[in-house]
C-alpha positions in Angstrom: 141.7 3.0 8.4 142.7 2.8 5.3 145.1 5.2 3.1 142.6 7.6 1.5 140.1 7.7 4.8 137.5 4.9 2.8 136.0 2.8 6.0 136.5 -0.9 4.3 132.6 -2.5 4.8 133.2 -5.3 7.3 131.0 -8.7 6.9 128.1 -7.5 8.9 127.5 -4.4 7.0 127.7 -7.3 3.5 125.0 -8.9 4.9 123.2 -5.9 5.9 123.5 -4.4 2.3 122.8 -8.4 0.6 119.4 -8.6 3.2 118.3 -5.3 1.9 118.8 -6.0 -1.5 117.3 -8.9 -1.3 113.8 -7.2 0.2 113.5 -4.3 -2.4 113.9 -7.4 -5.0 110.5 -8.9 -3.5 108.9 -5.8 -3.1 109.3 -5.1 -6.9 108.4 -8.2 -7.4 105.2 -7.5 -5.5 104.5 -4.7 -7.1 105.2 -5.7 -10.1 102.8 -9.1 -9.4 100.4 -6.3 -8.0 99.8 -4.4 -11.8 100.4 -7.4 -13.4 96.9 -8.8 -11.9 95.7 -5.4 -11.9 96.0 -5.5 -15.6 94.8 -9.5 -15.8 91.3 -8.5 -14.2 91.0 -5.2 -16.6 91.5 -6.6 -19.8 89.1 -9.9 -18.5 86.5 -7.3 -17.9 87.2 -5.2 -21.2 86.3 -8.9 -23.0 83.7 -9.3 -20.7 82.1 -6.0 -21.8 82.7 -6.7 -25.1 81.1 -10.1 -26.0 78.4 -9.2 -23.2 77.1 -6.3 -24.5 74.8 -4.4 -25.4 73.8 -4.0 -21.9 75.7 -4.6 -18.4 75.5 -7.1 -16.1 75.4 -6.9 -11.8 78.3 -8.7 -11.7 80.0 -6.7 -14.1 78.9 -3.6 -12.6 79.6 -4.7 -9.8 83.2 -5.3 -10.1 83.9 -2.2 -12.0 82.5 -0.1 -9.2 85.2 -1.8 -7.1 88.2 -0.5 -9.6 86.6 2.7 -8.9 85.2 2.6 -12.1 81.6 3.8 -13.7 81.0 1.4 -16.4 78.0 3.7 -17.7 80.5 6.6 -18.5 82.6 4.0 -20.3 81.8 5.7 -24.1 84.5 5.7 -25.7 86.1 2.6 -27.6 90.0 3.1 -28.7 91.8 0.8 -30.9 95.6 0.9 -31.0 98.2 -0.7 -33.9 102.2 0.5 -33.9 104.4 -1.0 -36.7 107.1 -2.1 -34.2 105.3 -3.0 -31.2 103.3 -6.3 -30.5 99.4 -5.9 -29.6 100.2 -7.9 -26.3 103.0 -4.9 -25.4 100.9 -2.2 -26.6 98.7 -3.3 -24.3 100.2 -2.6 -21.5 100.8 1.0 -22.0 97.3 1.1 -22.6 97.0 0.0 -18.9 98.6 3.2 -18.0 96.4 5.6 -19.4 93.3 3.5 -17.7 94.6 3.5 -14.7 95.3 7.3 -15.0 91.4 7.8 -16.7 89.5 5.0 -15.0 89.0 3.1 -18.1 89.8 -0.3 -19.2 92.6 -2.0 -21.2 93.9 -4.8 -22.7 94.2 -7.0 -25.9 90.7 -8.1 -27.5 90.8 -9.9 -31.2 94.6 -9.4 -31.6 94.3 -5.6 -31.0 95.6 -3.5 -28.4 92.1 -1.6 -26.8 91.1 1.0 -24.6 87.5 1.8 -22.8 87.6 5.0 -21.2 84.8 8.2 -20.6 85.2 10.7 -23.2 83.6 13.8 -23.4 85.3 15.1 -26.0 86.3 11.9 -28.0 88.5 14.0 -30.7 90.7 15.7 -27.9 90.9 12.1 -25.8 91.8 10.0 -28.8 94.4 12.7 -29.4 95.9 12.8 -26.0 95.8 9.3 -25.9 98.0 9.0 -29.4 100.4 11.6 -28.3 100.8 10.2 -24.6 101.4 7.0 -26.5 103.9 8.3 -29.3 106.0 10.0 -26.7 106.5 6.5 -24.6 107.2 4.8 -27.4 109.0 6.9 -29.4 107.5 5.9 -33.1 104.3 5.9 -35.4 101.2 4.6 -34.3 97.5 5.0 -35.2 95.2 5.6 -32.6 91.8 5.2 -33.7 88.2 5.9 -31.2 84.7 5.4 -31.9 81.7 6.2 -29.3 80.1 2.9 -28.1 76.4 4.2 -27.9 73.9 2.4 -25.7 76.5 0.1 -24.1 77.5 -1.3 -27.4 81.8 -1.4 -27.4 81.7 -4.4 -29.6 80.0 -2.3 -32.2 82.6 0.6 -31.6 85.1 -2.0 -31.2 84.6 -3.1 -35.1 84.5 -0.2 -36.7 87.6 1.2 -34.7 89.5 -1.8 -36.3 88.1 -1.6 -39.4 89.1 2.0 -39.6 92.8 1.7 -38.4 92.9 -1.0 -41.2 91.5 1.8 -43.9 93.9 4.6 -42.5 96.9 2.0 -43.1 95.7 1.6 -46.5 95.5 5.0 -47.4 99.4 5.5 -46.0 98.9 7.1 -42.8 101.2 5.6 -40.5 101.3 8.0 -37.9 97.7 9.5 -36.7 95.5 10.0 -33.7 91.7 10.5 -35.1 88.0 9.1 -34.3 86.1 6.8 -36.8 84.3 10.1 -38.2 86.7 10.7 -41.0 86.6 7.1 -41.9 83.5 5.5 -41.4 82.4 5.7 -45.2 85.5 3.8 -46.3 85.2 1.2 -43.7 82.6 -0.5 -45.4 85.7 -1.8 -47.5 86.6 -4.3 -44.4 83.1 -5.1 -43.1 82.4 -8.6 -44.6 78.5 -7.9 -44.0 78.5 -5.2 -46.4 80.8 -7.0 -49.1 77.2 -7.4 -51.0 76.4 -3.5 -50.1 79.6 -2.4 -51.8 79.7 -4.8 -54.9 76.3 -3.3 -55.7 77.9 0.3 -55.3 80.9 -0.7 -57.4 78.7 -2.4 -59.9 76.9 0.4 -60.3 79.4 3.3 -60.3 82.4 1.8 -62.1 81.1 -1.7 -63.6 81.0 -0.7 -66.9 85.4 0.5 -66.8 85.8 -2.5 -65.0 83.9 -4.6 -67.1 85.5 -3.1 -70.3 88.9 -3.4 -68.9 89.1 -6.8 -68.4 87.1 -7.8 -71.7 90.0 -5.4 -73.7 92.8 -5.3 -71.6 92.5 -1.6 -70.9 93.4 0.6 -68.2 90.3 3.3 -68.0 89.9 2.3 -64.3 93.7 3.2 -63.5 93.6 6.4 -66.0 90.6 7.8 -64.1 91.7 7.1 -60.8 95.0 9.2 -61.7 93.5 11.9 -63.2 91.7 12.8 -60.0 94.7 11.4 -58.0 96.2 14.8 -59.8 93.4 17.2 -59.6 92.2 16.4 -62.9 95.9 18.1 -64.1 95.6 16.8 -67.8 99.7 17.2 -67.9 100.8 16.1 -64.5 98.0 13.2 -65.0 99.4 11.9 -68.4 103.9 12.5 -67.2 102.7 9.7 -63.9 101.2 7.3 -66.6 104.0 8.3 -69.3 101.2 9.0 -71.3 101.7 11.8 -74.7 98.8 14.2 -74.0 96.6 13.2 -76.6 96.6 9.8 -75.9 95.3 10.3 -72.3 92.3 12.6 -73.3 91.4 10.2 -75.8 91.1 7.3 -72.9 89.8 10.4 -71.2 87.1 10.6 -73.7 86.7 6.5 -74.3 85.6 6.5 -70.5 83.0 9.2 -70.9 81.6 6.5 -73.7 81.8 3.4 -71.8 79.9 5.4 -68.5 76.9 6.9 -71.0 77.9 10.1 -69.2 79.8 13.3 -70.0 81.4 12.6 -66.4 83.7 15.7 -66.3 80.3 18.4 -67.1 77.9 16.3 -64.7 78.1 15.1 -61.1 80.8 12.9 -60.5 80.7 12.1 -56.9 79.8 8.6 -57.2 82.2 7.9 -59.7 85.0 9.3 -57.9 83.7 7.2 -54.7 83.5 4.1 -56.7 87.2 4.9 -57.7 88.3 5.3 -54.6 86.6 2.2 -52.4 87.9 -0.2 -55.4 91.2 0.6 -55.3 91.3 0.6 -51.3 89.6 -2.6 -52.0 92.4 -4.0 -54.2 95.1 -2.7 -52.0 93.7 -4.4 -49.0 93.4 -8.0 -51.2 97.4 -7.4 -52.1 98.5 -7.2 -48.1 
């Protein structure tokens, strides 16, 4: 032997060590062609589900049952959307947490989706976020919606359309269900444009109208003042405003609504404030 005591490997023990090298490379491969069809036939039957229903068909049922899988506890829709990772890639650590919750994954109209049962759909969405966040090691919103009756499609569009409002509103980070957003999602549902031009119309149209027939800004003044908790100082230093000047647009709005709209019920106006400018910042992206 050797000085130091190292046995030098002879040729048959190469071999030995290239021939078992060479199997553990086909048996990842295996496995790895195993998950990959695994995920193939999940995400075919999440798009199944979702252009099928309302409703489920044998042959849908039936192949569910053999993933181990109960298709009727399937009630809860999750949409996912990182900044840094593609739909397709986010997919497949969506695959992961089906697997581990008998749901279903995969990529359906360019977003990154999850069916899974849900009992309690706040605590799963969050779980799913932070299992999520920790793997990947950024932001991400994770957003869920209960598919009622079988209907994930449904669930499926306003779980987008929801992620697409929290983005607006600059949460980049944030595991939540549709509950918190549902009102503002009518801003990205092009069957309610009609709905929420009548809304508009009717809460703000007369600012709007006024400032683009005089090239004001009552609209923009308003929506600071309650972006600043109606904080006449703070309100008029983001606008560099002098005081006076800002409570007479204050006041100038009051005359164009026909309503002393800091004494009465301004709900609506602040609502009609808010979906516009979500509105407007959706149009600029």
């Amino acid at each position: 032997p050797p000085a130091g005591g190292h046995d030098v490997p002879d040729a048959m023990d190469l071999r030995t060590l290239e021939r078992a090298t060479h199997i553990l490379g086909l048996l990842i491969l295996k496995e790895r062609a195993v998950a990959d069809a695994g995920e193939r036939l999940s995400g075919e039957l999440l798009t199944e589900l979702m252009l099928g229903g309302p409703g489920i068909s044998t042959a849908q049922r039936a192949r569910t049952r053999a993933r181990n899988i109960d298709v009727d506890g399937l009630d809860l829709v999750v949409v996912a959307d990182s900044p840094t990772v593609a739909p397709t890639d986010l997919a497949r650590h969506l695959h992961d947490i089906a697997r581990t919750r008998a749901g279903l994954a995969g990529e359906h109209l360019g977003r990154a989706t999850l069916i899974l049962p849900g009992r309690d759909d706040e605590r799963t969405v969050e779980e799913v976020h932070s299992g999520l966040r920790r793997t990947l090691g950024g932001p991400l919103v994770v957003i869920g919606e209960r598919a009622v009756d079988h209907d994930w499609s449904r669930a499926f569009s306003l779980a987008r359309r929801c992620a697409a409002v929290v983005r607006a509103l600059g949460h980049t980070d944030l595991g939540a269900t549709t509950r918190r957003y549902a009102l503002y999602a009518m801003v990205f549902d092009p069957e309610r444009a009609g709905e929420l031009d009548r809304f508009l119309t009717a809460s703000i149209g007369s600012l709007l109208d006024h400032d683009e027939r005089r090239g004001t800004g009552l609209v923009e003044t308003l929506s600071a003042y309650y972006a600043h908790h109606a904080n006449v100082a703070a309100t008029a230093r983001a606008l560099h405003l002098h005081v006076n000047t800002l409570l007479k647009r204050l006041d100038r709005a009051g005359t164009v609504l026909g309503l002393d709209w800091r004494r009465e019920n301004d709900l609506e106006l602040r609502l009609g404030l808010r979906l516009h400018e979500l509105r407007a910042r959706t149009a600029a992206s």
